[in-house]
C-alpha positions in Angstrom: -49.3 38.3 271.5 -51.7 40.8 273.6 -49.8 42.9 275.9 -50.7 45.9 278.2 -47.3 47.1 278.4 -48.2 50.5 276.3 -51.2 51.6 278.9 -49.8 54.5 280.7 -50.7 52.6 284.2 -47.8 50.1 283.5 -45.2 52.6 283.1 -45.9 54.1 286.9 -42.4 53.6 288.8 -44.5 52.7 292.1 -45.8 49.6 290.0 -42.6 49.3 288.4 -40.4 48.6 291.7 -42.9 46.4 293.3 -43.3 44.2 290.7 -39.5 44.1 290.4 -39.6 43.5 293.7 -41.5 40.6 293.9 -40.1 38.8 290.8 -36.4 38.8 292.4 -34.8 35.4 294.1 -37.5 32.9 292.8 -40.5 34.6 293.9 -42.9 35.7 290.9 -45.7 38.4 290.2 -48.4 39.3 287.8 -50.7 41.6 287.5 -54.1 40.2 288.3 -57.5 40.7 287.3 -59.6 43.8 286.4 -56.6 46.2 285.7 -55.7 43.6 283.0 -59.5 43.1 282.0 -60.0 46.7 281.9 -57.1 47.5 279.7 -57.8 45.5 277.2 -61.4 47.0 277.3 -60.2 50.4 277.2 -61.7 51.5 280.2 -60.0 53.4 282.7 -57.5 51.3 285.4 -58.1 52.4 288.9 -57.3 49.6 291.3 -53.8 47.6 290.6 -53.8 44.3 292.2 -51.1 41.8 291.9 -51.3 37.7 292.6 -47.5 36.0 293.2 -46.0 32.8 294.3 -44.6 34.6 297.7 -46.3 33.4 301.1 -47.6 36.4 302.6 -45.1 36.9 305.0 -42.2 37.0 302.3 -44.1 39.4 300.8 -44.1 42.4 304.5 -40.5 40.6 304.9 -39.5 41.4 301.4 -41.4 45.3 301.6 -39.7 46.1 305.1 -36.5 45.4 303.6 -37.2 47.8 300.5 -38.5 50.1 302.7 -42.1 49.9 300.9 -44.8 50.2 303.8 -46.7 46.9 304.4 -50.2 46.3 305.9 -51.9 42.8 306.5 -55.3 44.0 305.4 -56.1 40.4 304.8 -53.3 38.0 305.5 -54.9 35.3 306.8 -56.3 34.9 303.0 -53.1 35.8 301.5 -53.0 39.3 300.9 -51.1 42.2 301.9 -51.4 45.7 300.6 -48.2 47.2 300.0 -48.1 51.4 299.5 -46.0 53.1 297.7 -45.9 56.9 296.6 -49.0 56.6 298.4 -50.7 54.6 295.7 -51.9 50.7 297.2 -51.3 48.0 295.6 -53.1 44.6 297.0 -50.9 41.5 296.8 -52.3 38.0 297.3 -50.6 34.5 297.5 -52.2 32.2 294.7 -54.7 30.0 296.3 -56.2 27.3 295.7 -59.8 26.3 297.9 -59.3 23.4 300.1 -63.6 23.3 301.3 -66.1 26.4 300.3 -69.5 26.7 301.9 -70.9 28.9 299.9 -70.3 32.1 302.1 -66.6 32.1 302.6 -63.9 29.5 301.8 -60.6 28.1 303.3 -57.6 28.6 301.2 -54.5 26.7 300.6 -51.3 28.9 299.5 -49.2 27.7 296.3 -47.4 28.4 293.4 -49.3 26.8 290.5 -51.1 29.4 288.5 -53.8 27.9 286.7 -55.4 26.5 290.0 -55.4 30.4 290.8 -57.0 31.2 287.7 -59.7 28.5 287.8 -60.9 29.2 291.2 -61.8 32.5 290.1 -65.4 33.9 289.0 -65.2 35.1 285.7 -63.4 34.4 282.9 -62.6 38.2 282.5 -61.7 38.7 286.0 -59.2 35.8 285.6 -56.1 37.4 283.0 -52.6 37.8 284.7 -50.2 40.0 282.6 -46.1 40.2 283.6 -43.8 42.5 283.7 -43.0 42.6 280.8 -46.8 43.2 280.1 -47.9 40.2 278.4 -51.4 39.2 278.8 -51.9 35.4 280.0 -55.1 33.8 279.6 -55.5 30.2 281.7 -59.4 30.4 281.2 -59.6 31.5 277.7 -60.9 35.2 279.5 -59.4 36.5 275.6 -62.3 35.8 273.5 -64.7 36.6 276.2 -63.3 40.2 276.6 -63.7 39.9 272.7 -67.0 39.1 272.6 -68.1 41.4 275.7 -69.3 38.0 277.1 -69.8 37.2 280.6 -69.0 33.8 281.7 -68.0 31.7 284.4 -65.3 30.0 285.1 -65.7 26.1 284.1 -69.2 25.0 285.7 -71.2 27.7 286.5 -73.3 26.2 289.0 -69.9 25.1 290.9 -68.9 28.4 290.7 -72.0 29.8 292.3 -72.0 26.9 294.9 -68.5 28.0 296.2 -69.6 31.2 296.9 -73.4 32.6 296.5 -72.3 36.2 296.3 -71.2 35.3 292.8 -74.7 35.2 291.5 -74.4 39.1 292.1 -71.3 39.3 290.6 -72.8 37.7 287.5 -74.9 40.7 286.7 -73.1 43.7 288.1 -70.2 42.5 285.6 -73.0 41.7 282.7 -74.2 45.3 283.5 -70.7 46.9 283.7 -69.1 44.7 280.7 -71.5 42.4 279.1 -73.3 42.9 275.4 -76.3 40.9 274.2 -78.1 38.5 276.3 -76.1 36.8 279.1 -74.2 33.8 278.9 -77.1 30.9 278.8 -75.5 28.8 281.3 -74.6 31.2 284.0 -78.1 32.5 283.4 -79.5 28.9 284.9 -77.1 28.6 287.1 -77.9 31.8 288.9 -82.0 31.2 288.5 -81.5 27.7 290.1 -79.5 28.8 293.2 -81.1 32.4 293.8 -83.0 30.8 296.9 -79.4 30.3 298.5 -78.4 34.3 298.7 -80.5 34.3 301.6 -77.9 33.0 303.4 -75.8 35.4 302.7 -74.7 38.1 305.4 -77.0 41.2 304.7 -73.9 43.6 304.2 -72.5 41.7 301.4 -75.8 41.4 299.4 -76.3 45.0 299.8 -72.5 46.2 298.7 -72.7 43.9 295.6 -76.3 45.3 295.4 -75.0 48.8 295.0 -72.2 48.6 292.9 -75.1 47.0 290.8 -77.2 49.9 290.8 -74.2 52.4 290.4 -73.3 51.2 287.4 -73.5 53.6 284.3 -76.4 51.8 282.9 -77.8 48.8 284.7 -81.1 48.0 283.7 -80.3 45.1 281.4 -78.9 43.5 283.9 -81.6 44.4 286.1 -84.7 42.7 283.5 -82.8 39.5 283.0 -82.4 39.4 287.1 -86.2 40.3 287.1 -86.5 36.9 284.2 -84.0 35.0 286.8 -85.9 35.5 290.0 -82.7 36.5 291.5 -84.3 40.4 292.0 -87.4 39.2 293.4 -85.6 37.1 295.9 -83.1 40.4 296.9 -85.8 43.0 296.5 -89.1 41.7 296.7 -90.2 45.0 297.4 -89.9 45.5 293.5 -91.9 42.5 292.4 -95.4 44.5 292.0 -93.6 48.0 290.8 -90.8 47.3 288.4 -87.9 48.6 286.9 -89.5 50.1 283.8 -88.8 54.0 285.1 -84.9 52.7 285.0 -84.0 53.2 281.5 -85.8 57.3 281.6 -83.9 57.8 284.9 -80.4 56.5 283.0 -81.2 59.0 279.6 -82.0 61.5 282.1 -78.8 61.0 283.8 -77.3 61.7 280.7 -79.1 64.2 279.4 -78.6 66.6 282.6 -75.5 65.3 283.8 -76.4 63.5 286.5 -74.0 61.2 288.5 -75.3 57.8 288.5 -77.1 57.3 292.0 -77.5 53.8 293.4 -80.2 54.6 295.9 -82.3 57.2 293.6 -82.0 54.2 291.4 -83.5 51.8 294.1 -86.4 54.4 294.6 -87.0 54.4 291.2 -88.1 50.8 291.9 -89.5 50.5 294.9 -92.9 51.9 296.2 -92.3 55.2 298.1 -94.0 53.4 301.4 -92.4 54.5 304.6 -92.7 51.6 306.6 -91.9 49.2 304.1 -88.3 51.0 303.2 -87.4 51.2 307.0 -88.1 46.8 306.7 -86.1 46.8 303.7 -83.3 49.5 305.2 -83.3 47.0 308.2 -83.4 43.7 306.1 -80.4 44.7 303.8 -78.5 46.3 306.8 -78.5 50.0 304.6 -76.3 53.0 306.4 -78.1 55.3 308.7 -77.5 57.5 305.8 -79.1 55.7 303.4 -82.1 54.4 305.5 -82.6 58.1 306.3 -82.3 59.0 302.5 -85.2 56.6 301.1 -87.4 57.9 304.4 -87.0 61.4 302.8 -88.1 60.3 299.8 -90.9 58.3 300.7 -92.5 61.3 303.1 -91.8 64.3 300.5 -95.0 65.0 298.8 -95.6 64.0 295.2 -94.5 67.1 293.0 -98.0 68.3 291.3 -98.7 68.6 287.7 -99.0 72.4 288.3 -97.0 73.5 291.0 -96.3 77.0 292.1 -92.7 78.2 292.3 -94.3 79.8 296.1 -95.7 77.2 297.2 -92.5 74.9 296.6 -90.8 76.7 298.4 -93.2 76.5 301.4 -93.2 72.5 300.1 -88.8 72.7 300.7 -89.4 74.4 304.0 -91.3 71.9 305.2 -90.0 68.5 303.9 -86.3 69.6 303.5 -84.8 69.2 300.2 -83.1 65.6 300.1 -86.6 63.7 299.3 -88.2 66.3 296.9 -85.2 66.6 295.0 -85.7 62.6 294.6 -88.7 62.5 293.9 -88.7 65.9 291.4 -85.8 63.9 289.7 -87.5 60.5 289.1 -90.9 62.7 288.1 -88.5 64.9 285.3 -87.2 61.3 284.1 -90.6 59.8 283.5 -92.4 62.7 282.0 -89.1 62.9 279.5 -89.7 59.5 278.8 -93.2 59.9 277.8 -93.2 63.6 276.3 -93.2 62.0 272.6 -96.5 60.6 273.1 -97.6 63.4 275.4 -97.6 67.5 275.1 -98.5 67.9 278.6 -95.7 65.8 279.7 -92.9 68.2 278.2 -94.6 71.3 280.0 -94.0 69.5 283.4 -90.6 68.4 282.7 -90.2 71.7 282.1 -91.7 73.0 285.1 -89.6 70.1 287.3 -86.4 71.5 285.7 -87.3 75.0 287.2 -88.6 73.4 290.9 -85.1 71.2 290.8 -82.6 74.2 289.9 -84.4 75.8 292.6 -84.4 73.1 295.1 -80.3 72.7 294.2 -80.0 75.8 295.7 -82.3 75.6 298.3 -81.0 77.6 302.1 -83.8 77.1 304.3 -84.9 80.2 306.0 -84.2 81.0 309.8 -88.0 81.6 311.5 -86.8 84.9 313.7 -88.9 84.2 316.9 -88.1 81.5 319.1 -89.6 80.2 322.6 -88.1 82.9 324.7 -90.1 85.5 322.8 -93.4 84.1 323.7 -92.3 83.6 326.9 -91.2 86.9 326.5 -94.3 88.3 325.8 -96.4 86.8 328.6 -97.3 83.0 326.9 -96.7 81.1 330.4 -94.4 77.8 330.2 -96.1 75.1 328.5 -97.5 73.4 326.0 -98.9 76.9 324.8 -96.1 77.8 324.0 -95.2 75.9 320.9 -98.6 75.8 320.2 -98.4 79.5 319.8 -95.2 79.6 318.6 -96.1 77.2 315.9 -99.3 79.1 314.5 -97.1 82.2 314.1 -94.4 80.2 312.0 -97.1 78.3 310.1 -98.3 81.9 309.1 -94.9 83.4 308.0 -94.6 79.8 306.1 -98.3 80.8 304.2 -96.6 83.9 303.2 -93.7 82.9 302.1 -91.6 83.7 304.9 -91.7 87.7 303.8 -92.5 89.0 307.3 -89.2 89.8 309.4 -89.2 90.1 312.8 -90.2 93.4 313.8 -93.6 92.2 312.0 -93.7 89.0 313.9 -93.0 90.5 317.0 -96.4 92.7 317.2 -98.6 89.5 316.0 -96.5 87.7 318.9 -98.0 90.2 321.1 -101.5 90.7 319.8 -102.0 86.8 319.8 -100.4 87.2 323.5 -103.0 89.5 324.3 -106.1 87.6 322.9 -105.0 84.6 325.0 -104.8 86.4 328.2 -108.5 88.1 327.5 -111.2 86.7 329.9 -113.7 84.2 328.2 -116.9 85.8 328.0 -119.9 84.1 329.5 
């Protein structure tokens, strides 16, 4: 019998007294889904979500009673998130789909667990376990977890027809849990139907997109996508540059410690073209943040082959640090990848080591003059101004911003006073 009930998760009290809880005067609970799958993976258990035969509102009627704080974060689908000792825990009504369109579905509460289980994605996403901390399988999820294998649930083309997201879901769990090539069916399935994520809501296709590309190493999942259409058709962008430079960037990542980043991932496969990011920042509905991220990237100079430590500094000045630390990380990862073969690409890893430990710790200097001092000095209002203002800065940028203000100051002035001398006839 496989049980989770020595993981140190399932002893929390929290868990404990909710479950307990829930499983008193005919209701019942389980623990649902990837705290179960993850267990018996032995991976680490962050989320704890529960599934039980109590209609929503028993459940806040129930949590009042017990004191246990309630909130309806989706109770029109069944789910509630109770919090206790300040740790969530996400309980849904078992559900079975009543008409599915493909984006969203309408649900019909019950009490008969295997209809829960089979209207699930993935057999590995579909294990319940009790309290008592037996594991129960409806979808034979056992021998997939086994395996590593990544399957759906029953028809895989019904699967993805109830909800196209899915087709995401497909790889981001190959790429987080999968081994070996992906499960042949779901494979077709998901080339078949790739046409229909466009109509998906941007937002969704760009979440599942990014937990994706955060994933510790995702660039299997990313060439069989690439074999599937399915990338083409959420990134076409990629379709003439690749995703070769993914599997340097992930040894780099581990070589120098870097956290996996979904959108330095993304640029690594993508063309660094301004106005075709802002389209795609636009298309997949990206953060402010992150639109504003690839546009660094994009407009930061290429790091060259031999590159003063001087004059990347006057390069950090000017372009900030966000897009050249991108681009000096993605240019470390690929001459790594091909220093075997190539002498001259260690020496520039090395040197894009030095420029990135520098760029790290990067505090952009404070030019000392400002407007008011040309003014100041006789400069009248206008465009002259920053015109002047901006030939003395581009100066102290030339020498490495060593010239204080004192210095500045008298070139202020002598520039002042060439531009008030009469032209000579």
């Amino acid at each position: 019998m496989t049980s989770v009930s020595g993981e140190a998760w399932f002893a929390d009290p929290a868990l404990v007294r909710v479950l307990a809880l829930l499983n008193s005067d005919g209701g019942e609970a389980r623990i649902a889904g990837g705290a179960v799958r993850n267990s018996l993976m032995g991976l680490p258990v962050a989320d704890i979500d529960i599934a039980t035969t109590l209609r929503p509102e028993a459940v806040v009627e129930r949590a009042k009673a017990a004191g246990i704080k309630a909130v309806p974060t989706g109770i029109e689908h069944g789910t509630v998130t109770l919090v206790l000792d300040g740790k969530p825990f996400e309980v849904t009504t078992l559900r079975r789909d009543v008409a599915t369109d493909g984006r969203r579905a309408d649900v019909a509460f019950g009490t008969d667990w295997r209809a829960d289980a089979e209207r699930r994605d993935l057999t590995i996403n579909a294990l319940y376990a009790t309290d008592d901390g037996t594991v129960i399988d409806l979808v034979n999820g056992l021998s997939d977890i086994e395996s590593r294998t990544v399957r759906f649930i029953g028809d895989a083309a019904t699967r993805i027809a109830e909800d196209h997201l899915r087709i995401l879901r497909f790889f981001r769990f190959f790429a987080l849990y999968g081994s070996g090539r992906p499960d042949a069916e779901g494979l077709k399935a998901c080339a078949r139907a790739k046409d229909t994520l466009g109509k998906l809501s941007a937002e969704r296709v760009w979440s599942e997109t990014k937990k994706l590309l955060a994933a510790p190493d995702p660039g299997r999942a990313l060439l069989w996508m690439r074999q599937a259409g399915v990338l083409t058709a959420i990134l076409p962008e990629t379709e003439k540059w690749g995703i070769d430079a993914i599997p340097g960037l992930v040894d780099a990542e581990t070589a120098f410690g870097w956290m996996p980043d979904a959108l330095l991932r993304l640029a690594a496969m993508v063309p660094p073209d301004r106005a075709r990011l802002k389209a795609l920042a636009g298309r997949l509905r990206l953060s402010r943040a992150e639109a504003a991220t690839l546009d660094h990237w994009a407009g930061a100079p290429e790091i060259a082959q031999k590159l003063a430590e001087t004059a990347f500094e006057r390069l950090l000045y000017r372009n900030g640090a966000e897009g050249l630390t991108m681009r000096l990380k993605l240019a470390l990862a690929s001459a790594r990848a091909r220093g075997l073969a190539d002498p001259q690409a260690l020496a520039f890893a090395g040197l894009c080591q030095r420029l990135l430990a520098k760029a790290e710790t990067w505090h952009k200097p404070t030019f000392p003059l400002n407007g008011a001092d040309v003014l100041a000095a006789g400069i009248p209002a206008g465009p002259k101004v920053g015109a002047v203002l901006g030939a003395i800065e581009d100066a102290w940028v030339a020498g490495n911003f060593h010239d204080g203000r004192t210095k500045l100051l008298a070139r202020l002035e002598a520039l002042a006073r060439q531009e008030g001398e009469p032209s000579k006839a």
